[in-house]
N, CA, C and O atoms as a MOPAC input file, in Angstrom:
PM7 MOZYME 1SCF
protein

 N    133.50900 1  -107.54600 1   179.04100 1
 C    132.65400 1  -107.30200 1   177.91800 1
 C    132.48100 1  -108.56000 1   177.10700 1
 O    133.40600 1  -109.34800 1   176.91400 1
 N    131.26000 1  -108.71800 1   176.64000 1
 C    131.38700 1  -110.16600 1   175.93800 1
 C    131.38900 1  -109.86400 1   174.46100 1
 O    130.90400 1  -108.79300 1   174.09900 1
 N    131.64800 1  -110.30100 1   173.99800 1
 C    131.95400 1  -110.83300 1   172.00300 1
 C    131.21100 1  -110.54700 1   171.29500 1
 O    130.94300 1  -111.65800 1   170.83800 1
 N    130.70600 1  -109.99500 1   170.87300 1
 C    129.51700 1  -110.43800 1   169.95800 1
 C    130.15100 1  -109.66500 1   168.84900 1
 O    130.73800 1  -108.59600 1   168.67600 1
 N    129.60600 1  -111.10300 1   167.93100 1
 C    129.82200 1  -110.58900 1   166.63900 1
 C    129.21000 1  -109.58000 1   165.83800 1
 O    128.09800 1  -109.24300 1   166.24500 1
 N    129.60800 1  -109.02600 1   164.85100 1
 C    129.44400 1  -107.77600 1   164.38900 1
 C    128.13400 1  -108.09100 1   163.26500 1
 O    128.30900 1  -108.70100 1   162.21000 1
 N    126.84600 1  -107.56400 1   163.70900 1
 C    126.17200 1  -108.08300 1   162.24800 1
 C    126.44500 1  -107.05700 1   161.22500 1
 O    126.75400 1  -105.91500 1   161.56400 1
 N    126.33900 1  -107.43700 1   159.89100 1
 C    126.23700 1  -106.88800 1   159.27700 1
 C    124.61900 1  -107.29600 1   158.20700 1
 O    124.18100 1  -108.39900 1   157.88100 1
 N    124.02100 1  -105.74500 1   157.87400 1
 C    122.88400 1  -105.58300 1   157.37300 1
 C    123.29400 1  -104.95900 1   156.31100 1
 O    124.12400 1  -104.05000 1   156.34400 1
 N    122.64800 1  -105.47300 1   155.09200 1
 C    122.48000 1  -104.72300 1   153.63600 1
 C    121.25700 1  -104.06000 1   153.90000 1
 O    120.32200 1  -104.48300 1   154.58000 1
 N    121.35000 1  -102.94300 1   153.28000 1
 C    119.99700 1  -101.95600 1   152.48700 1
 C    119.82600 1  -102.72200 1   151.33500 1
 O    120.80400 1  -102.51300 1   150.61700 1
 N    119.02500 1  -103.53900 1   150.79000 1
 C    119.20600 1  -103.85400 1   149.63900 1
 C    117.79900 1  -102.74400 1   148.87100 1
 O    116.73900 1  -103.00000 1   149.44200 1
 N    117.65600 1  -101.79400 1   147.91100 1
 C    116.31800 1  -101.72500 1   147.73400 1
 C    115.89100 1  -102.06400 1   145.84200 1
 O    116.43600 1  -101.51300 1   144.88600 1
 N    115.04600 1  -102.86400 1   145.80000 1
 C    114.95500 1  -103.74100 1   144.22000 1
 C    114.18600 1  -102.43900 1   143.76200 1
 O    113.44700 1  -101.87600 1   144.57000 1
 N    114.30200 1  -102.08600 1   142.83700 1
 C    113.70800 1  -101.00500 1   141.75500 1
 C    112.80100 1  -101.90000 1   141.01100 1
 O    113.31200 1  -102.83200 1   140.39100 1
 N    111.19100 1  -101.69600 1   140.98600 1
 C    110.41400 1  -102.13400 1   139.86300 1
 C    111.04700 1  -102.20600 1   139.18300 1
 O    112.00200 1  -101.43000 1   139.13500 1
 N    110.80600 1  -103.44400 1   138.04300 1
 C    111.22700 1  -103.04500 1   136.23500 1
 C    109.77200 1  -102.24600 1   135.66400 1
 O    108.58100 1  -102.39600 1   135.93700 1
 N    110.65600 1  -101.16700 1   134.57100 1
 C    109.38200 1  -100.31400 1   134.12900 1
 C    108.33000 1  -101.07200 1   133.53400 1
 O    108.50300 1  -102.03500 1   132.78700 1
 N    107.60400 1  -100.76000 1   133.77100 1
 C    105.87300 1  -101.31800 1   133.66100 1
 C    105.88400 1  -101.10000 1   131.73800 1
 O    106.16300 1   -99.94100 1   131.42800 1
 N    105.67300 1  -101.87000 1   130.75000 1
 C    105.43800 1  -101.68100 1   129.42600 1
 C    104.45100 1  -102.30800 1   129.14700 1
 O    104.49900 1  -103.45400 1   129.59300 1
 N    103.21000 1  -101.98000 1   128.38500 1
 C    101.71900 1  -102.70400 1   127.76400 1
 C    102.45300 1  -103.85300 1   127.84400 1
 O    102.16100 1  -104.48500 1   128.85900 1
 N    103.12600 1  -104.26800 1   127.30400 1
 C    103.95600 1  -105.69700 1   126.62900 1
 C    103.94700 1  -106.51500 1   128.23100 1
 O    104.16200 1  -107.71400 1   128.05500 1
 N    103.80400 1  -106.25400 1   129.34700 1
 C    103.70200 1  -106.54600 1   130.57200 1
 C    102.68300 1  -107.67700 1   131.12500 1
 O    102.77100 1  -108.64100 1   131.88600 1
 N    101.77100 1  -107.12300 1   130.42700 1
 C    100.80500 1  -107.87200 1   130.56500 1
 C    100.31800 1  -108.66900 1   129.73800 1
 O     99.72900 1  -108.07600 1   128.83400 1
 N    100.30600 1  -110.03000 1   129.63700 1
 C    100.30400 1  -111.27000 1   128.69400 1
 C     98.68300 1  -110.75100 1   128.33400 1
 O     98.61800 1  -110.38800 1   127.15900 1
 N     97.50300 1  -110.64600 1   128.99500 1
 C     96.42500 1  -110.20900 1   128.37700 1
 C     96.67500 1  -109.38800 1   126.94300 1
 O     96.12700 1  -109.71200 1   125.88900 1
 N     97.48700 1  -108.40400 1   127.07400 1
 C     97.61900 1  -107.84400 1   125.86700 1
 C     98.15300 1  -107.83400 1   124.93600 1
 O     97.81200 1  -107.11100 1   123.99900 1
 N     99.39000 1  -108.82000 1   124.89300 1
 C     99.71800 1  -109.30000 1   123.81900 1
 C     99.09400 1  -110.13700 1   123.26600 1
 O     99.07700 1  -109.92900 1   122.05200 1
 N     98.41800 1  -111.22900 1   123.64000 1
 C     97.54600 1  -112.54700 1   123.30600 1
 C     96.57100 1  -111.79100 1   122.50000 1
 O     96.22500 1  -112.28300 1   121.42600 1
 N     95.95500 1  -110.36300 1   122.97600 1
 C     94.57700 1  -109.80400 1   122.43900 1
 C     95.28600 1  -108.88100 1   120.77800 1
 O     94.67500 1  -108.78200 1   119.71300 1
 N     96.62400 1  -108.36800 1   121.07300 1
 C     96.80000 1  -108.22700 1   119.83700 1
 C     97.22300 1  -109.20200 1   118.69900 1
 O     97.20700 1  -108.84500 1   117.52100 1
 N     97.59200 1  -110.41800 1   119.08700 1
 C     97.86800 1  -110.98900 1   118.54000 1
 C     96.45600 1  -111.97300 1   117.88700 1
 O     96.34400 1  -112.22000 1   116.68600 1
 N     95.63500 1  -112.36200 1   118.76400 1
 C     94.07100 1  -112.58100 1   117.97700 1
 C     93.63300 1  -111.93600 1   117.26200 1
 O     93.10900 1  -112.44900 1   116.27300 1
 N     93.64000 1  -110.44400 1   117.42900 1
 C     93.44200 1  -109.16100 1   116.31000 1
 C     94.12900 1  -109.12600 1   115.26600 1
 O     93.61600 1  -108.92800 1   114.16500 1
 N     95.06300 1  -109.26300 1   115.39900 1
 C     96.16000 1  -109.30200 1   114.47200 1
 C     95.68000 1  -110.35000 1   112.96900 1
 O     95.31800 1  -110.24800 1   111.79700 1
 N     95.98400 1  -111.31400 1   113.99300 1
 C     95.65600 1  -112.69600 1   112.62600 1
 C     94.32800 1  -112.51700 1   112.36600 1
 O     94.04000 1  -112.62100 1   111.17300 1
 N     93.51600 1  -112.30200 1   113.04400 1
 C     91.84100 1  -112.14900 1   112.65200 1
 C     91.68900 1  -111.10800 1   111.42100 1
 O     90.88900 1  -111.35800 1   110.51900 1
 N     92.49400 1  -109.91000 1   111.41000 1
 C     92.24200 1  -108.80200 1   110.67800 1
 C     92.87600 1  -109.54700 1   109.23800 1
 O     92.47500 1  -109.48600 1   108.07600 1
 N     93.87900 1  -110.16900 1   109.77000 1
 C     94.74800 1  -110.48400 1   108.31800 1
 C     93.98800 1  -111.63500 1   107.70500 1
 O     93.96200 1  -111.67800 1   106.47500 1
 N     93.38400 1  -112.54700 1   108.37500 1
 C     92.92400 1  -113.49500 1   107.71400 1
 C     91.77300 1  -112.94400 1   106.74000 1
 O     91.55000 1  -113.17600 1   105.55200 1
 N     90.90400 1  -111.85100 1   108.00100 1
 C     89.53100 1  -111.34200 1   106.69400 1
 C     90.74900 1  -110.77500 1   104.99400 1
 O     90.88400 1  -111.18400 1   103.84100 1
 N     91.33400 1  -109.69300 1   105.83200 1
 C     92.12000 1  -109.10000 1   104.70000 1
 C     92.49600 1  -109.96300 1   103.55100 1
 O     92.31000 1  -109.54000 1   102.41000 1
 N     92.95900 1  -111.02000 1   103.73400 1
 C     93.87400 1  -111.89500 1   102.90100 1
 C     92.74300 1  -113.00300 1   102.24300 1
 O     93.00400 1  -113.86800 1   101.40700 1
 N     91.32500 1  -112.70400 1   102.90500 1
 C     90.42900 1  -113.84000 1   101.76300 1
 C     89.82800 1  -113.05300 1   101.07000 1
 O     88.91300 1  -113.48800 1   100.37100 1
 N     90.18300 1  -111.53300 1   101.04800 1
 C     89.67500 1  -110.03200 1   100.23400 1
 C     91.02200 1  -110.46800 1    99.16300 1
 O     90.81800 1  -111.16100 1    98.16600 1
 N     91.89300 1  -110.14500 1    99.39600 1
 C     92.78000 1  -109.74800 1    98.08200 1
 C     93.79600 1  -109.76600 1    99.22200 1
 O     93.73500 1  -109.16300 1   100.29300 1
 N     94.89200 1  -110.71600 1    98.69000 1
 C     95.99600 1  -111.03700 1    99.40500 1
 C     97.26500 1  -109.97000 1    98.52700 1
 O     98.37700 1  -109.67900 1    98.96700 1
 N     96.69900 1  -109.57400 1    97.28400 1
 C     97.92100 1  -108.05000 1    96.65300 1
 C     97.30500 1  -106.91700 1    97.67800 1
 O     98.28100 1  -106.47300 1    98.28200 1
 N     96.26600 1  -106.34100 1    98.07800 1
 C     95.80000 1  -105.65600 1    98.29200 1
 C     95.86700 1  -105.83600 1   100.32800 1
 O     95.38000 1  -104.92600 1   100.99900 1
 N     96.43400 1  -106.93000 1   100.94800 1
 C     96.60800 1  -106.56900 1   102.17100 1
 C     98.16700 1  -106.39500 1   101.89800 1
 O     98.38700 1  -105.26300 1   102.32700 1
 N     99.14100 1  -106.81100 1   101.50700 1
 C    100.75300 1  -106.90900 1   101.13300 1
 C    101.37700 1  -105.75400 1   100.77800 1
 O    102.51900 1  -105.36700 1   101.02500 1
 N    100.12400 1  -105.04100 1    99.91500 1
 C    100.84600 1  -103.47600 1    99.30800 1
 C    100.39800 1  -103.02200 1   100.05000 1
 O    101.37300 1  -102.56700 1   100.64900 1
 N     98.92300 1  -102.50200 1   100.99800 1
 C     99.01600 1  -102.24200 1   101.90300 1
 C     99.70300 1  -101.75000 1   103.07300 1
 O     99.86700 1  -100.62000 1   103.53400 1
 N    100.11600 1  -103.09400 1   103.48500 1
 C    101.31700 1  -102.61200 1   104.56100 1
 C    102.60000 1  -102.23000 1   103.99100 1
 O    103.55600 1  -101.92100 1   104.70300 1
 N    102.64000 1  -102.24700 1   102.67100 1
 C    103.92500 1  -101.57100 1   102.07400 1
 C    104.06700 1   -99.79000 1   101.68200 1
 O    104.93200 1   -98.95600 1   101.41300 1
 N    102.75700 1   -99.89400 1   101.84300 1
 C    102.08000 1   -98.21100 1   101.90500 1
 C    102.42000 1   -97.56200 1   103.07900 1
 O    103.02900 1   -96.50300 1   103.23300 1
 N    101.79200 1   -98.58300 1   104.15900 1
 C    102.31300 1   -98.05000 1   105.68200 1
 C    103.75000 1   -97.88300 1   105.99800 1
 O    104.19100 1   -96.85600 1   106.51300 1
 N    104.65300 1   -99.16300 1   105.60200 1
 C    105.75400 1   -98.98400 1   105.74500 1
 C    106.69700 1   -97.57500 1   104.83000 1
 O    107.51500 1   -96.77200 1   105.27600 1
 N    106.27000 1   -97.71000 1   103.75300 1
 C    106.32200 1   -96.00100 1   103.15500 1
 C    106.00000 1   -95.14600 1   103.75800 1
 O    106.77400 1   -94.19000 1   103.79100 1
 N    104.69400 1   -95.05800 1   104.54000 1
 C    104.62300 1   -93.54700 1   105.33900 1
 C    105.21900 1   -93.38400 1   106.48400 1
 O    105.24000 1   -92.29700 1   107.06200 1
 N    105.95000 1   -94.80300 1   107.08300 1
 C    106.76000 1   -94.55800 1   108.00700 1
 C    108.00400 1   -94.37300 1   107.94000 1
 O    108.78200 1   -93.83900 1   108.73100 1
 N    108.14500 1   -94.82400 1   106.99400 1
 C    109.84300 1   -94.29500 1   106.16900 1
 C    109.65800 1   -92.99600 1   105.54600 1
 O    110.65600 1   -92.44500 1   105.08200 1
 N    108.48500 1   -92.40500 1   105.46400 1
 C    109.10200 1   -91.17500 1   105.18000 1
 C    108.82300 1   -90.06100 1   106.09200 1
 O    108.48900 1   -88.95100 1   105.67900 1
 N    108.93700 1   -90.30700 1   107.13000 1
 C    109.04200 1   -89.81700 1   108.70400 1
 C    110.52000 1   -89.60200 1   109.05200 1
 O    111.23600 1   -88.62600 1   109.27400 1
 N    110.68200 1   -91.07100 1   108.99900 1
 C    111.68700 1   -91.62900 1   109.59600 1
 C    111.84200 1   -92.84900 1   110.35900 1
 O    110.73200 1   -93.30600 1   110.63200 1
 N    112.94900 1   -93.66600 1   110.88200 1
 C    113.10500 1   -95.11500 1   110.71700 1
 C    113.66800 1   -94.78600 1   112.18800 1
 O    114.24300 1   -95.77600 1   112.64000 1
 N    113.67400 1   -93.72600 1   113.04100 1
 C    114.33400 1   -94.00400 1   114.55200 1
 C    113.01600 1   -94.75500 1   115.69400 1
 O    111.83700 1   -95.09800 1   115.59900 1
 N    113.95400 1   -94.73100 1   116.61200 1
 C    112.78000 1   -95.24100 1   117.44500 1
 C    112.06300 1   -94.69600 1   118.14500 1
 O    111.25000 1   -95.26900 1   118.87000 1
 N    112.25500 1   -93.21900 1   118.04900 1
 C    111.73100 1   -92.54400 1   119.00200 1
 C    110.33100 1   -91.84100 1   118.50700 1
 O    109.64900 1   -91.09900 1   119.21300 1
 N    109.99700 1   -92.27400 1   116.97000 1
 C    108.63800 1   -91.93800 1   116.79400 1
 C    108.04200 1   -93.13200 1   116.19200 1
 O    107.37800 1   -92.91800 1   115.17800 1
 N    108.15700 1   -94.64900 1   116.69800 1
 C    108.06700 1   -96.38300 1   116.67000 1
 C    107.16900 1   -95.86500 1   118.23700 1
 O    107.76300 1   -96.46000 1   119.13600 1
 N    106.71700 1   -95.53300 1   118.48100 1
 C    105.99200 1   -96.22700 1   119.90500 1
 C    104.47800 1   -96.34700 1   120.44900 1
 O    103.77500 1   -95.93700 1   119.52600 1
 N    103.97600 1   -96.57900 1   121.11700 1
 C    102.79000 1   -96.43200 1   121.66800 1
 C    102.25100 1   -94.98400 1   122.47200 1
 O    101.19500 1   -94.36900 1   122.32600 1
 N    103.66000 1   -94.65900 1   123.55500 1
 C    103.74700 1   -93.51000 1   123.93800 1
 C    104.67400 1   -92.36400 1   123.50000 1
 O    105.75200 1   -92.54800 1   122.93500 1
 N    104.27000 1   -91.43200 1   123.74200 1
 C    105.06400 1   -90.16600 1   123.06300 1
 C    106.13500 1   -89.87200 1   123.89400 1
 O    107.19000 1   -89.66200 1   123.29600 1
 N    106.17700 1   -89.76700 1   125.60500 1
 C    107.59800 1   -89.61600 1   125.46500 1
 C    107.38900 1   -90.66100 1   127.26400 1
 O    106.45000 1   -90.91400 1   128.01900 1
 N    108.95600 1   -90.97700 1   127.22200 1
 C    109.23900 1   -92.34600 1   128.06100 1
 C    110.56700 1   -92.17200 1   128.48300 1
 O    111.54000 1   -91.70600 1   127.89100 1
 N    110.37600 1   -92.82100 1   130.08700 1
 C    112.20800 1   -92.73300 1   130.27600 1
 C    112.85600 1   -93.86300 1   129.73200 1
 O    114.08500 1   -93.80000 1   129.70100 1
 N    112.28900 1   -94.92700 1   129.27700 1
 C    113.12300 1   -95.91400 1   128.83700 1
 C    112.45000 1   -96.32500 1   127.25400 1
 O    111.22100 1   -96.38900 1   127.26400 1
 N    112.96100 1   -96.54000 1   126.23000 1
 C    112.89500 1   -96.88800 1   125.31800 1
 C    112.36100 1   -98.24600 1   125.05800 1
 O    113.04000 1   -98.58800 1   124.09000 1
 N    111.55900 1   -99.23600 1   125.32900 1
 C    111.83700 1  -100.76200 1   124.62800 1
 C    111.26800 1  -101.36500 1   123.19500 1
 O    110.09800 1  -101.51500 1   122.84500 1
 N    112.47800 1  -101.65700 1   122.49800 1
 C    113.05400 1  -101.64600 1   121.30200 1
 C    111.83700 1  -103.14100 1   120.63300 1
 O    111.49800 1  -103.41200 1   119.48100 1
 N    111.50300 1  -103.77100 1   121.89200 1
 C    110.33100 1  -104.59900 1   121.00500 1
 C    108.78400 1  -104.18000 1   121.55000 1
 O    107.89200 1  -105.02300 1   121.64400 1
 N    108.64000 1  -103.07200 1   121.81800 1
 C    107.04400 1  -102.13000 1   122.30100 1
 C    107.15100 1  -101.92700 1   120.91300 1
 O    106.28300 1  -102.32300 1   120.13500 1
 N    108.55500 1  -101.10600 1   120.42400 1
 C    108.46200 1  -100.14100 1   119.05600 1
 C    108.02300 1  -100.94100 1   117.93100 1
 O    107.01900 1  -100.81500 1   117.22900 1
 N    109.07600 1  -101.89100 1   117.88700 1
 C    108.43600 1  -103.15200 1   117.05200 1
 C    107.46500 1  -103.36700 1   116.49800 1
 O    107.15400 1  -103.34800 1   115.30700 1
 N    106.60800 1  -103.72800 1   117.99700 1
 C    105.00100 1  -104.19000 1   117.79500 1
 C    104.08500 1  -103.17900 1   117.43800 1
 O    102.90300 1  -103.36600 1   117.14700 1
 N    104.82200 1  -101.83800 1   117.48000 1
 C    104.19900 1  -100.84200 1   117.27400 1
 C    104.00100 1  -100.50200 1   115.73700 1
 O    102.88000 1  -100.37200 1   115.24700 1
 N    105.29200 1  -100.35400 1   114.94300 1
 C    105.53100 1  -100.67400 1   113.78000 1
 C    104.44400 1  -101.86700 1   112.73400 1
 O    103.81300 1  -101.65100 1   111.69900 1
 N    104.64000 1  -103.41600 1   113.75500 1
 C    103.80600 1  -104.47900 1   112.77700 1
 C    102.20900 1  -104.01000 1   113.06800 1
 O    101.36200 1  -104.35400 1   112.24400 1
 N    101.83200 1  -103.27100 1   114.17300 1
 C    100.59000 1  -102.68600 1   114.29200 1
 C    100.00300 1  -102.19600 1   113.21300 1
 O     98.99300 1  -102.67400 1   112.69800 1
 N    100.47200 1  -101.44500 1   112.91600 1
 C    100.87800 1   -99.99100 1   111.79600 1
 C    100.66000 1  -100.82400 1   110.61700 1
 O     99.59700 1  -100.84300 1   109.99700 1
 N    101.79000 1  -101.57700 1   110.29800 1
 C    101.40600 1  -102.14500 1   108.91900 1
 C    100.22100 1  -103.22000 1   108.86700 1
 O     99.56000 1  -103.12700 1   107.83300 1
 N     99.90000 1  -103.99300 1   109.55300 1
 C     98.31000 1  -104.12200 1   109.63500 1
 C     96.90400 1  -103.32800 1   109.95800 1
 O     95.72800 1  -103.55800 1   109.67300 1
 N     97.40400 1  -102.55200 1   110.50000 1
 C     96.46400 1  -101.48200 1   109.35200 1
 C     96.31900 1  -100.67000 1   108.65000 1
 O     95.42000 1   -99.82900 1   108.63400 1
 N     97.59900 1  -100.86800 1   107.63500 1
 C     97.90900 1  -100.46100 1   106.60100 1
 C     97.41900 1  -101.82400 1   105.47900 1
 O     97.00700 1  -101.58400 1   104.34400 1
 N     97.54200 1  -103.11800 1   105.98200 1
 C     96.53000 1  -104.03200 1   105.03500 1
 C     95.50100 1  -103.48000 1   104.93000 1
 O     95.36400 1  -103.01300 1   103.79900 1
 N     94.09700 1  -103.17300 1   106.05100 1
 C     93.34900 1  -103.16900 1   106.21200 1
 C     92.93500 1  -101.45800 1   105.62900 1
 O     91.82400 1  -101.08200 1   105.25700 1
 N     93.73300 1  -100.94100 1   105.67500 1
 C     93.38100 1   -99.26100 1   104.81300 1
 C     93.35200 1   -99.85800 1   103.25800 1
 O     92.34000 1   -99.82100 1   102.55800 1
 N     94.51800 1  -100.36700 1   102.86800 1
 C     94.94200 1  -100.56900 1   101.45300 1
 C     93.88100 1  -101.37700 1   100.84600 1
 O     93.60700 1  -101.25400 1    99.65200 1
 N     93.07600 1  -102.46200 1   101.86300 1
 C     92.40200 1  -103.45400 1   100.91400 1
 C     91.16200 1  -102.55100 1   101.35200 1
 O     90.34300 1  -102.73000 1   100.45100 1
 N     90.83400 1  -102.02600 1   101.90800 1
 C     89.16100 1  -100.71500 1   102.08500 1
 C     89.57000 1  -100.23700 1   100.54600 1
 O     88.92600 1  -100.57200 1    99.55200 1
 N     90.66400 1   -99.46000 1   100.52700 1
 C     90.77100 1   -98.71700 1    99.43100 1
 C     90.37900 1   -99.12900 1    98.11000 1
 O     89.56600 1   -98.60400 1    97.34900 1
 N     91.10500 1  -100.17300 1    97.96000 1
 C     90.49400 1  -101.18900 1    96.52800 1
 C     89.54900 1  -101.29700 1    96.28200 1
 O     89.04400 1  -101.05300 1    95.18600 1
 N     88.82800 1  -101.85800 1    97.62000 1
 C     87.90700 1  -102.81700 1    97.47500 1
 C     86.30000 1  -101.42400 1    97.15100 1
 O     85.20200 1  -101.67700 1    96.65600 1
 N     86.88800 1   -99.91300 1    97.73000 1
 C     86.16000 1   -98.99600 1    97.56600 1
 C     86.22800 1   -98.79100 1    95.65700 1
 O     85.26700 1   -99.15100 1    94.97700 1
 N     86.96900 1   -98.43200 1    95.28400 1
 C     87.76700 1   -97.85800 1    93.96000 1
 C     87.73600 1   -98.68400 1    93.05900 1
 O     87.62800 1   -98.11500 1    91.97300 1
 N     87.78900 1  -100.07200 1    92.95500 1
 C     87.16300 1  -101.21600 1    92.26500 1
 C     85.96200 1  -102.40400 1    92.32200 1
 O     85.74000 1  -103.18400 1    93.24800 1
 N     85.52300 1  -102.33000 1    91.51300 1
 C     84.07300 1  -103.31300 1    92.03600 1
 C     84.24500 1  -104.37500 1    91.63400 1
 O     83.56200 1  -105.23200 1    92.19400 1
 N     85.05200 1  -104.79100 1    90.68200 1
 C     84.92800 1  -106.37700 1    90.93800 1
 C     86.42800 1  -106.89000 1    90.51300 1
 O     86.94900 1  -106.61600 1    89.43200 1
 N     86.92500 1  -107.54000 1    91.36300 1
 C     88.46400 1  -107.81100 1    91.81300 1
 C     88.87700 1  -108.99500 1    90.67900 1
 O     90.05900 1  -109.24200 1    90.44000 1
 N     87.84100 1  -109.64900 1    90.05600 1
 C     88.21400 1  -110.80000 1    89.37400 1
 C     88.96600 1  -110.42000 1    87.81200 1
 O     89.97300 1  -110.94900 1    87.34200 1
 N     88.42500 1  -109.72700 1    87.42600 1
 C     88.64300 1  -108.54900 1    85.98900 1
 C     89.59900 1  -107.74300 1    86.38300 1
 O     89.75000 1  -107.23900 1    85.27100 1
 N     90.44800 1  -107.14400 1    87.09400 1
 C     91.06300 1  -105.99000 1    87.65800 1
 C     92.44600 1  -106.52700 1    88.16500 1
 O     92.66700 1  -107.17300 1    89.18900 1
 N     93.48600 1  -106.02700 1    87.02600 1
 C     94.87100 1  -106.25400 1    86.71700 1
 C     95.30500 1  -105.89500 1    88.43500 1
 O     94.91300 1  -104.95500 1    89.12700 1
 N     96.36800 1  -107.16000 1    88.83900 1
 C     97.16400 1  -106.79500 1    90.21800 1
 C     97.43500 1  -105.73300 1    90.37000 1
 O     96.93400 1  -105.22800 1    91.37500 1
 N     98.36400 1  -104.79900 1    89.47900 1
 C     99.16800 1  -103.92900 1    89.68600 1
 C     98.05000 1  -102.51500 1    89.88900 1
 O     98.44900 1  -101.50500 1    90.46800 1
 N     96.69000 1  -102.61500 1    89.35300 1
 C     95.68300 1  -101.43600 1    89.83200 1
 C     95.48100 1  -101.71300 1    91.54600 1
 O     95.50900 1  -100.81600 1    92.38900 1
 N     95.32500 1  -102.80600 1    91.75600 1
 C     95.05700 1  -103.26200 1    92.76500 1
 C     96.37200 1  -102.72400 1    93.55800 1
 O     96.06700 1  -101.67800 1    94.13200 1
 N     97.40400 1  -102.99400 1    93.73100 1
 C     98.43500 1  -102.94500 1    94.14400 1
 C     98.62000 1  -101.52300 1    94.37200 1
 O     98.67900 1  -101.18600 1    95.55400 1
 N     98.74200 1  -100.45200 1    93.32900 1
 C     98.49300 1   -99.08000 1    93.51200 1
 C     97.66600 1   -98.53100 1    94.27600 1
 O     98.00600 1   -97.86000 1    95.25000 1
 N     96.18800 1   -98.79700 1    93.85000 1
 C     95.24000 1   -98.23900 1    95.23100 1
 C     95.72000 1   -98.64900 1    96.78600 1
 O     95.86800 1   -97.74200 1    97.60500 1
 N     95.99100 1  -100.23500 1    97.21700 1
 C     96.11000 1  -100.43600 1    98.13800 1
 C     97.37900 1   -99.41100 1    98.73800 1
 O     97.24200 1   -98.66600 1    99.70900 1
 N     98.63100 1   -99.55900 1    97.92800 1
 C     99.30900 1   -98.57300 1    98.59800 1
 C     99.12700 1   -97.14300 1    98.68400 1
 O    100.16200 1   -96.65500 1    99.13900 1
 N     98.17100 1   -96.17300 1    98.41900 1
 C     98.02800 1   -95.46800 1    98.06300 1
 C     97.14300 1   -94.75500 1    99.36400 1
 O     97.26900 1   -93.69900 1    99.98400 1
 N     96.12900 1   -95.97400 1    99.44000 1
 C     95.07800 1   -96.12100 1   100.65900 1
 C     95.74300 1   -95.99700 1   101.72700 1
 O     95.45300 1   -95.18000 1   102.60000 1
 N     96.92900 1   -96.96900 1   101.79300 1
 C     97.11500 1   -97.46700 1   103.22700 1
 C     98.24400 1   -96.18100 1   103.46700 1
 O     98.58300 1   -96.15200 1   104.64900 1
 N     98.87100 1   -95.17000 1   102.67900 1
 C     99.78800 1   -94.07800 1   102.72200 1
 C     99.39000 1   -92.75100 1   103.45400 1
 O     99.85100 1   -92.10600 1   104.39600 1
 N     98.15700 1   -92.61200 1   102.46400 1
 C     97.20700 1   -91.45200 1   102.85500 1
 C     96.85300 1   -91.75700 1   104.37900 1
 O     97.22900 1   -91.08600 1   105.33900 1
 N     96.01100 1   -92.96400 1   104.41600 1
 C     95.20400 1   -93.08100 1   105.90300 1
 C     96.47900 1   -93.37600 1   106.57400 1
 O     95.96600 1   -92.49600 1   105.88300 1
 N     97.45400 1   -93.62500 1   107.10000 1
 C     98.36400 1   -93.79300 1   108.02100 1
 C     99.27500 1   -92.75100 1   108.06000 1
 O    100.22700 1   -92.85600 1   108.83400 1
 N     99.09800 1   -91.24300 1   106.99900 1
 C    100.09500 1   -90.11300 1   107.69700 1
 C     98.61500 1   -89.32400 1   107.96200 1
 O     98.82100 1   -88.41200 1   108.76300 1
 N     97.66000 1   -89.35900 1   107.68700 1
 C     96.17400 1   -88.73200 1   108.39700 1
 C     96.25400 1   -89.41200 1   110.05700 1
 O     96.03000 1   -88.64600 1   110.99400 1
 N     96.58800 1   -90.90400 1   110.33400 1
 C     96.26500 1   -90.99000 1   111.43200 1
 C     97.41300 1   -91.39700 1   112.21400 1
 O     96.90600 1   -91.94900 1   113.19100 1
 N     98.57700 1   -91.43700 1   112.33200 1
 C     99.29000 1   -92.24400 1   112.93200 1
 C    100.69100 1   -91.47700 1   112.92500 1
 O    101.65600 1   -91.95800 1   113.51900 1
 N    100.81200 1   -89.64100 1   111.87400 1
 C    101.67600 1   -89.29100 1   112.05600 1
 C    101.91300 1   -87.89800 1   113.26800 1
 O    102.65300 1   -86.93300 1   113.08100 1
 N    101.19300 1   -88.11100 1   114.29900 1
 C    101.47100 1   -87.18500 1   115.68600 1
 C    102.65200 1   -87.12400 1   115.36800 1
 O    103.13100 1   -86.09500 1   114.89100 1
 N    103.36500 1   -88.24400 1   115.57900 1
 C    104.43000 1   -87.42000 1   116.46700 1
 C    106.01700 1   -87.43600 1   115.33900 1
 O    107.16000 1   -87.44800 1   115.79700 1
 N    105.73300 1   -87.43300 1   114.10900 1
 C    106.63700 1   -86.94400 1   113.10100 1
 C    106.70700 1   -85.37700 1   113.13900 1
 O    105.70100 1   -84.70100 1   112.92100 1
 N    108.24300 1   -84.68200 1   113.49700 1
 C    108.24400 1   -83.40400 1   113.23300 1
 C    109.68500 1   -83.71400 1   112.67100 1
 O    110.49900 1   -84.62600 1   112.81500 1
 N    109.62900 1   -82.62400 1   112.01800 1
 C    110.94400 1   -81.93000 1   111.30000 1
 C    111.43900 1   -81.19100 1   111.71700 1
 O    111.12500 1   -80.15200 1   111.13600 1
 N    112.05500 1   -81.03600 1   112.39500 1
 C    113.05900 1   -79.99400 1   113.61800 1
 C    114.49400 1   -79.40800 1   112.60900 1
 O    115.35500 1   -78.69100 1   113.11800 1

């Protein structure tokens, strides 16, 4: 009988990594042009009025709640990723600038005469209302 050595073979089998928007560099680059584009109009409107804004948003998301499991793009997922939620979140509060400074800019007519802190109120006020009207799906109270 002759020798032969014994091969040995792995099964190796690689598991995709889960597929997340964040995957594709197209779409971060495109939110991120959006992003600064929205803020720049916002911020040559009334730079109190994009700031409280997203402080409005961040209020209506704090009063949800601060987990991650209602931070996302999708509603439900086998894996969590903790910077989708993120971006999901700074989403949110830019357009919560962009609610807050509509709001003002609706509710006051001329910004030059018109004490910060009115300004500051509407914007958060704007950006509170329109972001639990649109963005609170998936807040429940169980």
């Amino acid at each position: 009988m002759e020798n032969t050595p014994e091969q040995h073979t792995e099964n190796t089998t690689y598991e995709s990594p889960k597929e997340t928007l964040f995957s594709s560099g197209t779409f971060v680059i495109g939110l991120i042009v959006i992003g600064l584009f929205v803020t720049l109009i916002t911020w040559s409107v009334s730079f109190a009025a994009l700031f409280f804004g997203a402080v409005g948003t961040m209020l209506s998301v704090a009063s949800c709640s601060l987990d991650h499991k209602n931070l996302r793009f999708q509603i439900k997922r086998e894996v969590s990723f903790n910077d989708e939620n993120w971006a999901y979140f700074a989403i949110r509060a830019v357009a919560g600038a962009v609610f807050g400074t509509a709001t003002a800019l609706l509710a006051v007519s001329d910004f030059a005469h018109t004490h910060w802190a009115t300004i500051a109120v509407l914007a958060i006020f704007g950006a509170y209302v329109l972001d639990t009207l649109l963005f609170k799906r998936s807040c429940s109270k169980d």
